[in-house]
C-alpha positions as a Markdown table, in Angstrom:
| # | Residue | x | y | z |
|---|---|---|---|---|
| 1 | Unk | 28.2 | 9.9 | -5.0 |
| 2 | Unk | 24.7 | 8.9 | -5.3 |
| 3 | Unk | 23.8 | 4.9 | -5.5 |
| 4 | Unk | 20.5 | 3.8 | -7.2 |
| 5 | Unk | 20.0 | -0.3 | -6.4 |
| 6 | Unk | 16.7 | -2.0 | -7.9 |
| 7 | Unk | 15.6 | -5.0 | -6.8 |
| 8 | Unk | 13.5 | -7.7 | -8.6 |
| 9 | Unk | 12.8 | -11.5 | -8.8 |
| 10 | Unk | 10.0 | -14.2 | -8.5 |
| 11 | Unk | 7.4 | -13.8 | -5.4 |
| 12 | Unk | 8.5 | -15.6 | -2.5 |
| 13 | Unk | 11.9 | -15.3 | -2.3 |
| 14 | Unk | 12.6 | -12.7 | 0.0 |
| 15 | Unk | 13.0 | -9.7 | -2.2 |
| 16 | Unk | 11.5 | -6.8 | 0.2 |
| 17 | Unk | 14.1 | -8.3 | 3.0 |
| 18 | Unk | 17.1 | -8.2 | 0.8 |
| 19 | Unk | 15.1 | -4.5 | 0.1 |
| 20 | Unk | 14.8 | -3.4 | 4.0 |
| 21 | Unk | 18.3 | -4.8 | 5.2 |
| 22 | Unk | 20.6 | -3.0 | 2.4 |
| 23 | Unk | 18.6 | -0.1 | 3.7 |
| 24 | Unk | 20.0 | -0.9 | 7.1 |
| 25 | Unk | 23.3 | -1.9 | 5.8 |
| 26 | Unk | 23.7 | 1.7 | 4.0 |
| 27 | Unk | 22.5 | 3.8 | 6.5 |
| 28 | Unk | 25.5 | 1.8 | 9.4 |
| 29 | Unk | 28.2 | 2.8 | 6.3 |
| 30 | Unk | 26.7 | 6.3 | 6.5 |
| 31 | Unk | 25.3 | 6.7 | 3.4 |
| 32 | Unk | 21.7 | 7.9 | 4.5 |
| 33 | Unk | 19.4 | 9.6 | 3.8 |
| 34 | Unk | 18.4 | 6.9 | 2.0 |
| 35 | Unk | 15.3 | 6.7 | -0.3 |
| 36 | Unk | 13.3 | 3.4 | 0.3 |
| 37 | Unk | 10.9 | 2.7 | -2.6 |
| 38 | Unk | 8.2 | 0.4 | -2.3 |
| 39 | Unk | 6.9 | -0.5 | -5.8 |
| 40 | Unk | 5.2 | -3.4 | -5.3 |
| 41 | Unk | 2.0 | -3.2 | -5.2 |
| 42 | Unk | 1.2 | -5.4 | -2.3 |
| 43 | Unk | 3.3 | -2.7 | -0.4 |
| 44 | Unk | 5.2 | -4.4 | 2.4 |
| 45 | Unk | 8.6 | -2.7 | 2.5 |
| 46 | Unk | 7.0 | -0.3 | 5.5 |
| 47 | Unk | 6.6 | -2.9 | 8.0 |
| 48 | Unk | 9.8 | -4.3 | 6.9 |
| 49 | Unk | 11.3 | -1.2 | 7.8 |
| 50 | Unk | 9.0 | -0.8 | 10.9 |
| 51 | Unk | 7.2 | 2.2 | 9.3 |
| 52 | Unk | 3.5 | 2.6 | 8.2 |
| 53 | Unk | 2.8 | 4.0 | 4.6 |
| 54 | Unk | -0.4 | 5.4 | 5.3 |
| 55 | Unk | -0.9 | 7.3 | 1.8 |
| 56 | Unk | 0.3 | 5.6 | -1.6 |
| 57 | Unk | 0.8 | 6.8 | -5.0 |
| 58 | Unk | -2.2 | 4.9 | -6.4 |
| 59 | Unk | -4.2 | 6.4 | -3.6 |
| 60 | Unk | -2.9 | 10.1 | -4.1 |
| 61 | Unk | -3.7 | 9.5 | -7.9 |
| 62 | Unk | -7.3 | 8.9 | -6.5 |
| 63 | Unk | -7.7 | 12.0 | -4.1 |
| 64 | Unk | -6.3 | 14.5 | -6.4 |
| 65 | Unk | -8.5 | 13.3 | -9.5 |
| 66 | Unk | -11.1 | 14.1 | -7.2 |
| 67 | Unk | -10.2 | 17.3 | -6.3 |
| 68 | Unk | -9.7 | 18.1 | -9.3 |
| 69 | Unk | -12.5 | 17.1 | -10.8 |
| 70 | Unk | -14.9 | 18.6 | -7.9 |
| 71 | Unk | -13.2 | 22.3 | -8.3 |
| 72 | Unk | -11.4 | 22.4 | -5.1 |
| 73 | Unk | -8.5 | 23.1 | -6.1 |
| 74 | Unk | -8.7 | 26.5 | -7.2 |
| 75 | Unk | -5.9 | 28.3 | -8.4 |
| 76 | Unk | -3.8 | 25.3 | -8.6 |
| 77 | Unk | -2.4 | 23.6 | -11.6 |
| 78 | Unk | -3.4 | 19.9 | -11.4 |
| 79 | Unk | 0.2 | 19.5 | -11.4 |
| 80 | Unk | 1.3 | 21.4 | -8.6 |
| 81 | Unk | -1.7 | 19.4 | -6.7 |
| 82 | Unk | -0.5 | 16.2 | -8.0 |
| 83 | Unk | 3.2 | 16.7 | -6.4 |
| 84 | Unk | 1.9 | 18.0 | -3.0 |
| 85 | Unk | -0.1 | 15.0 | -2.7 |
| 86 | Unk | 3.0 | 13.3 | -3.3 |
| 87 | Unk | 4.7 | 15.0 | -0.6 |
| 88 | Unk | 2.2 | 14.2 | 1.5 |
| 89 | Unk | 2.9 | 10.6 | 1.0 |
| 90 | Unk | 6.4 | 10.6 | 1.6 |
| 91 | Unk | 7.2 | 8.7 | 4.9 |
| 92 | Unk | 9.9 | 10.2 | 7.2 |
| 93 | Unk | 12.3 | 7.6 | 9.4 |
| 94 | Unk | 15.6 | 8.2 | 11.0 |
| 95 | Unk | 17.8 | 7.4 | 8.7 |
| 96 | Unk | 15.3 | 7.3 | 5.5 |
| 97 | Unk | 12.4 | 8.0 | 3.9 |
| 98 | Unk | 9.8 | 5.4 | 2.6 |
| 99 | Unk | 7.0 | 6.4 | -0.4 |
| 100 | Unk | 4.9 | 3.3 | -1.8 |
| 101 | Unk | 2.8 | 2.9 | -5.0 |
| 102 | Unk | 0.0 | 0.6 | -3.5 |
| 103 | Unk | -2.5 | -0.1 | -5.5 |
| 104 | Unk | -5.1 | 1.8 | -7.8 |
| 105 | Unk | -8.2 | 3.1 | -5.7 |
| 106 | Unk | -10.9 | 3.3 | -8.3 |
| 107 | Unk | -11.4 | 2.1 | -12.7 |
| 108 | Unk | -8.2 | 2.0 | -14.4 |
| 109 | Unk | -4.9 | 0.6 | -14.8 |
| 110 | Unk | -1.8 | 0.6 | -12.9 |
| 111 | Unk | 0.0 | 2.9 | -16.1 |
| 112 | Unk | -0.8 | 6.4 | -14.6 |
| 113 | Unk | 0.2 | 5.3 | -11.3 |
| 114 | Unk | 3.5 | 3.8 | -12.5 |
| 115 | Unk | 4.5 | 7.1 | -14.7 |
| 116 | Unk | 3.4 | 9.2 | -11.4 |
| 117 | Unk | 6.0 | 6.9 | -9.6 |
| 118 | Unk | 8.3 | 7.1 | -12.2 |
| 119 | Unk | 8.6 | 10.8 | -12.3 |
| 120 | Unk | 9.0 | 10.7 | -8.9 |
| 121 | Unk | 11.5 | 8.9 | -8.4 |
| 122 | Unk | 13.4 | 10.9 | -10.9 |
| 123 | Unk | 12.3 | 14.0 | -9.0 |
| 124 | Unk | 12.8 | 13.6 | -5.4 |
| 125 | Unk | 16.3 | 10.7 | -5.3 |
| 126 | Unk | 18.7 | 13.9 | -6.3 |
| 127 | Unk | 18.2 | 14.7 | -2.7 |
| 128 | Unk | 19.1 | 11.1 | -1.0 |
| 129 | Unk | 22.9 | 9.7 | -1.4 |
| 130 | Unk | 20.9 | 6.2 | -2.1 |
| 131 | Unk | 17.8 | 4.8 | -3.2 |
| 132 | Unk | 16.7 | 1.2 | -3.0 |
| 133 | Unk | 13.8 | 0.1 | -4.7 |
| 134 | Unk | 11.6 | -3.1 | -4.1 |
| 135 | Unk | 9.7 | -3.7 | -7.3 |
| 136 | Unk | 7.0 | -6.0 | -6.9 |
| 137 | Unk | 7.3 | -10.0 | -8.2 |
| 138 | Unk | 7.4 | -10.8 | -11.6 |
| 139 | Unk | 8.4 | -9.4 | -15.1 |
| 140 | Unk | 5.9 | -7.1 | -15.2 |
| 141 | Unk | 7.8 | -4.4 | -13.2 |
| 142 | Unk | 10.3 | -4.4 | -15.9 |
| 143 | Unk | 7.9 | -4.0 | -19.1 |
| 144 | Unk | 6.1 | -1.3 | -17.1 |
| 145 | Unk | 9.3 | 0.5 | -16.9 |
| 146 | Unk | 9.5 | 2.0 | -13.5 |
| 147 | Unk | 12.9 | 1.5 | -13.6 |
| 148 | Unk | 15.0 | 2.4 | -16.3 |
| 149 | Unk | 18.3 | 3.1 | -15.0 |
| 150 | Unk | 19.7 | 2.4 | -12.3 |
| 151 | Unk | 23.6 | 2.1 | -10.8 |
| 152 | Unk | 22.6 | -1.8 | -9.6 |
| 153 | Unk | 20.2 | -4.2 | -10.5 |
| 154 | Unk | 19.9 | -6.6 | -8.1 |
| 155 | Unk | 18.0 | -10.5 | -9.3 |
| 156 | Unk | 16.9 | -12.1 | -6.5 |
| 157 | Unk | 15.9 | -16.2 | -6.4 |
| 158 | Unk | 15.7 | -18.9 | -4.1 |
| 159 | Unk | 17.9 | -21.8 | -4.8 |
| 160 | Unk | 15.5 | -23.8 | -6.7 |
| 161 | Unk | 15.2 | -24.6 | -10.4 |
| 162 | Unk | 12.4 | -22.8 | -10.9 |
| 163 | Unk | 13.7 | -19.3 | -9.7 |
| 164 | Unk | 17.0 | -19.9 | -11.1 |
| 165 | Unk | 14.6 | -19.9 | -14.8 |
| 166 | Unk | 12.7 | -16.5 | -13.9 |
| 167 | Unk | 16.0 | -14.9 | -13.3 |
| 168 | Unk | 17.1 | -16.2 | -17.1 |
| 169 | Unk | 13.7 | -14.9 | -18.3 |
| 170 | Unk | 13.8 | -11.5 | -16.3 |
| 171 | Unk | 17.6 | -10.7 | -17.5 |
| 172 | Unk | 16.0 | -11.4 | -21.1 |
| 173 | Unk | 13.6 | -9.1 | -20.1 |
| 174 | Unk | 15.3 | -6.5 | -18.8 |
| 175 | Unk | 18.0 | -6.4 | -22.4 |
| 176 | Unk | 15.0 | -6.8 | -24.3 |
| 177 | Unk | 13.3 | -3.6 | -22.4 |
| 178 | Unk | 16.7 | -1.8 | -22.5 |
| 179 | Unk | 16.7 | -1.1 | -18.9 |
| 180 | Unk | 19.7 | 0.4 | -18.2 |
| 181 | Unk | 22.1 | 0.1 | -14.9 |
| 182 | Unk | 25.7 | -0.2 | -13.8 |
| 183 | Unk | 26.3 | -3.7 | -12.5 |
| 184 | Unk | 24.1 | -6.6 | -12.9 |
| 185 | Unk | 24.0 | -8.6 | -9.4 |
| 186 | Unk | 22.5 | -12.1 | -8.4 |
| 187 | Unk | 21.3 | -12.9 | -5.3 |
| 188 | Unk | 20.8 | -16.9 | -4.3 |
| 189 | Unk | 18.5 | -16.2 | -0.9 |
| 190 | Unk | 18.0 | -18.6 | 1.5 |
| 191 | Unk | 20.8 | -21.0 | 1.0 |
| 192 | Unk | 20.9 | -23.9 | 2.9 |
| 193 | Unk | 24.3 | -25.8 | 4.2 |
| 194 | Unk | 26.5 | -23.7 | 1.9 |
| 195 | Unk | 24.2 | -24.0 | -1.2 |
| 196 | Unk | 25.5 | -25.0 | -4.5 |
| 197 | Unk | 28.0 | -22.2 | -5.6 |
| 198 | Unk | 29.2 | -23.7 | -8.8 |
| 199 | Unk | 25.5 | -23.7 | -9.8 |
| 200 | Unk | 25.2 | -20.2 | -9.2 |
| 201 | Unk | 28.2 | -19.4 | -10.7 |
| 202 | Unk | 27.5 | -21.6 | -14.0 |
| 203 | Unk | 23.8 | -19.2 | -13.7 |
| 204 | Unk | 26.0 | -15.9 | -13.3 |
| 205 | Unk | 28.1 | -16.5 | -16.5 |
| 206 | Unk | 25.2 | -17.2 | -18.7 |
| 207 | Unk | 22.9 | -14.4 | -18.1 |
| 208 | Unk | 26.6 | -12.3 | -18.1 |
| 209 | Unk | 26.1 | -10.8 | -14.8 |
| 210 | Unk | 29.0 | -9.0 | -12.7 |
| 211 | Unk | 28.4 | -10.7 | -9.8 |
| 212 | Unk | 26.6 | -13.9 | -7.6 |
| 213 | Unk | 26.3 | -13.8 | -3.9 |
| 214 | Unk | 24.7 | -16.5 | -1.9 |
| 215 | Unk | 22.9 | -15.1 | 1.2 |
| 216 | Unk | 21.9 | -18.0 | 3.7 |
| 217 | Unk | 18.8 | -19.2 | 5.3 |
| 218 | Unk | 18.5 | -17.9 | 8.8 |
| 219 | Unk | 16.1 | -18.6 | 11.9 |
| 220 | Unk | 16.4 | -15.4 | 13.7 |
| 221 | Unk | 15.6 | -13.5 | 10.3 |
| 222 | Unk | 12.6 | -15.3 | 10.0 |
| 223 | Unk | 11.3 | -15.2 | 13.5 |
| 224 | Unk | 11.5 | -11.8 | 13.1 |
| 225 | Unk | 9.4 | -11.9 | 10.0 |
| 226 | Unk | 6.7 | -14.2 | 11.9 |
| 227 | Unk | 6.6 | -11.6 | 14.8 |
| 228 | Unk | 6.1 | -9.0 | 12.0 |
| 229 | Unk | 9.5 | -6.9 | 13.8 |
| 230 | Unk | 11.2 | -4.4 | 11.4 |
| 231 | Unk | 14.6 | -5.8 | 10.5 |
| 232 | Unk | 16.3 | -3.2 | 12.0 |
| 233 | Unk | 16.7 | -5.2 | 14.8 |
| 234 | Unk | 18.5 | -8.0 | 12.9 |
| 235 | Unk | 22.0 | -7.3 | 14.8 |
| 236 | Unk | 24.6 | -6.6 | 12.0 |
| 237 | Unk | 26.8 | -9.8 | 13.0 |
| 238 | Unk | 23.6 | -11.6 | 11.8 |
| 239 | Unk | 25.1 | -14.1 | 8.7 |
| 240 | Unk | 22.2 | -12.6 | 6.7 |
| 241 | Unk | 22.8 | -9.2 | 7.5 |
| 242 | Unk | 26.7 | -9.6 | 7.1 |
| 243 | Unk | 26.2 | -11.0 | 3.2 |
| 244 | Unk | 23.7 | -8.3 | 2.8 |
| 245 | Unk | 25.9 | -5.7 | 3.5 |
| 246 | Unk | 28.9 | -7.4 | 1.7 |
| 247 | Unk | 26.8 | -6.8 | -1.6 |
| 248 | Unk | 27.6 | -3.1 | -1.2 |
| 249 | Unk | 31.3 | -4.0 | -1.6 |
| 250 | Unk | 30.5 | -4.8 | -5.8 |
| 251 | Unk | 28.1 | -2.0 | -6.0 |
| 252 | Unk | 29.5 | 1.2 | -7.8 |
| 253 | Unk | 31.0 | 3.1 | -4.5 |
| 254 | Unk | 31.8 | 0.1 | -2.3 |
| 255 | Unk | 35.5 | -0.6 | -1.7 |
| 256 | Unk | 35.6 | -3.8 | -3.4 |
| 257 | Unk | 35.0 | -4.7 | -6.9 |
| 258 | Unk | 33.8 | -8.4 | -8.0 |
């Protein structure tokens, strides 16, 4: 059974890490290949994930326009060009592979590079068991629909009253939008001394999600974020690694329901 998670939330608050460690956590339940999506524009799930993402979508879009454009491409549908670039741009890992947007590489907007991403995701996660997908901060990665269904959609705050708001406002978003996905998660990151579960909770039953999980702060997380180390080497005992992974237990597949 195939599982599609999407992640989203405010900037800051540690979405591309909850991104790279259910990455790790799916591949150590055996569920690789897995699919790592970096749609963020700011593209930092590869070093997350102690890879490099030397092409991107939004430079692919660039280099085959030019092709194109110059006659090079000869007997080729612009197409067919289009999706080998692509190919090209797919990052191979043991364990997963990583493709990224990036950013636009010349005049125009970010649509053309969104629908290429869009299609491809469609395209190429019927050959990986799971895909995870690290949309960049913001609502904007919801109106641009790069994601429009998914089995998991994972909201992801900080503790504070102000990210506990965007997640209201993104869940809005996303009914409004019509995305569509299986369960509806919450993440509380970086919780301090147990956090405030009652709070969360009281935020989980009025944006109607399935689930809230509290993941906690961590020093030896975020030395390894200073260091710029890929997270695989968070050891899997790690109390952030251990509530990562305990969110695959709610996600369609995992053994437990919540």
């Amino acid at each position: 059974m195939s599982l599609s998670i999407a992640i989203t939330g405010k900037g800051g608050v540690g979405k591309t890490t909850l991104s790279a460690l259910l990455v790790c956590a799916l591949l150590r339940r055996g569920r690789g290949p897995v699919l790592a999506v970096d749609a963020d524009p700011n593209s930092c799930l590869d070093g997350a994930l102690g890879v490099r993402a030397v092409k991107t979508l939004g430079g692919v879009r660039e280099e085959a326009r030019e092709i194109a454009g110059k006659g090079m491409a000869t007997g080729i549908a612009k197409q067919e060009l289009l999706e080998l670039k692509i190919g090209e741009s797919l990052v191979e890992a043991d364990g997963f592979d990583l493709i990224a947007m990036g950013r636009p590489e010349g005049a125009g907007c970010y649509c053309y590079a969104n629908n290429v991403l869009k299609e491809t995701i469609q395209s190429i996660a019927r050959n990986y068991p799971a895909v995870v997908i690290d949309n960049e901060a913001g609502l904007e990665n919801l109106s641009r629909r790069i994601v429009c269904r998914v089995d998991a959609m994972l909201f992801v705050t900080d503790p504070s009253q102000r990210g506990f708001e965007t997640v209201r406002r993104l869940c809005s978003l996303a009914r409004e939008m019509k995305n569509e996905y299986g369960r509806l998660g919450l993440v509380v990151n970086r919780v301090r001394g147990g956090g405030d579960p009652a709070a969360a909770e009281a935020l989980r039953a009025e944006v109607g999600a399935d689930f809230v999980r509290l993941v906690p702060d961590d020093d030896e997380a975020a030395r390894l974020a200073e260091r710029g180390r890929p997270l695989q080497e968070l050891p899997a005992n790690n109390p952030v690694a251990s509530a990562v992974e305990a969110i695959l237990d709610l996600l369609p597949g995992g053994p437990g329901r919540g």
